[in-house]
N, C-alpha and C positions, 0 to 999 in steps of 0.2 A: 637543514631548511626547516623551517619552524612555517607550522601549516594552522592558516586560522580558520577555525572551526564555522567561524558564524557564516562565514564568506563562502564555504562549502556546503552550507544546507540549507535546505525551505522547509519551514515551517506551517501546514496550513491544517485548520479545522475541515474535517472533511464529513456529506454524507454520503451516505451508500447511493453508488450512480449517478456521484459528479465527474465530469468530464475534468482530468488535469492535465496539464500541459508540463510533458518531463523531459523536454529538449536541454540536453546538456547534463542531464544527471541519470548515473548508472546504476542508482539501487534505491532502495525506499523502506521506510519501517510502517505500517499499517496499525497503530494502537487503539485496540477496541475497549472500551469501561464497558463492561457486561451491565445490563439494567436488570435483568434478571437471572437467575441462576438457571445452567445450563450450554447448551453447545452454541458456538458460532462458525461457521464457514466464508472464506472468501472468494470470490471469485475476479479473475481478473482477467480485460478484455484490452483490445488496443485496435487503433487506428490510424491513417496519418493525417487526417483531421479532426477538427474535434467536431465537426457537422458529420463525421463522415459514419462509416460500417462500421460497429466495433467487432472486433470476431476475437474468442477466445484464444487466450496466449496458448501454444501447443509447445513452449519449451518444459522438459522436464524438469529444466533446472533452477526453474521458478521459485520458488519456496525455497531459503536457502537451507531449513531445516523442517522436517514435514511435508503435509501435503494442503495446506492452508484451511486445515481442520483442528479444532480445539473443544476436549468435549469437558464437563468436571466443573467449570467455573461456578462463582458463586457472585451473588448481588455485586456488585460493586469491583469485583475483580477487572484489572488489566491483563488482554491479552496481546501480545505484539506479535507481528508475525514481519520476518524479514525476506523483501521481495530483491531479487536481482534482474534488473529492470535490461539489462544489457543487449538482450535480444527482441527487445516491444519496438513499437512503435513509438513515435513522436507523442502521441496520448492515449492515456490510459483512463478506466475508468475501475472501480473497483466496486463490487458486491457483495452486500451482506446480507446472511441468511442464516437461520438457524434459530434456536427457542433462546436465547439470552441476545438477538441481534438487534429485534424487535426496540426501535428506541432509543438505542445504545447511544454512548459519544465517542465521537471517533474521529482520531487526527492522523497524518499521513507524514512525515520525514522524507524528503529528498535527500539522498547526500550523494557522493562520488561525485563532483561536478567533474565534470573533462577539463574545466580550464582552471588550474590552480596559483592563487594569488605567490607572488614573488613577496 
């Protein structure tokens, strides 16, 4: 089966503490361009609406590597941090914090959709 890449992921610019809508997709990459040298954290919250409560994710198995902490960066470095989105809600919201987060640019990857083109 020959799986097409584009048809399986979202693409979107994101900033800290938009509300996204990740219905139908099971993991996500969160890439941060550090604006300054220094640490960034993320945090990530969910809800099942996007008006609604967001309350922090309490899976430990969040972060597919780490703990959604990156310290050492320099100006202009990318940090991705890979999210498995499997046990959130319907939306999520992601936060950034830390002395390089300040500013930063940052885009979010959906991928794993559940429903895969034939």
């Amino acid at each position: 089966m020959k799986r097409e890449l584009l048809q399986n992921v979202k693409t979107i610019p994101y900033t800290s503490g938009d509300v996204i809508d990740r219905t139908g997709f099971l993991s996500a990459i969160a890439a941060v361009c550090a604006k300054t040298a220094g640490s960034i954290k993320l945090e990530v919250t969910h809800a099942d609406a996007a008006d609604g409560t967001f309350e922090t994710v309490s899976d430990t198995r969040l972060f597919v590597s780490g703990n959604g902490e990156t310290d050492g960066l320099k100006a202009g470095e990318t940090a991705n941090f890979d999210l498995d989105l499997i046990g959130c809600k319907p939306f999520i919201k992601i936060t950034l914090s830390g002395t390089a987060a300040e500013g930063s640019a940052a885009a979010v990857v959906l991928g794993d959709h559940c429903v895969q083109p034939v």
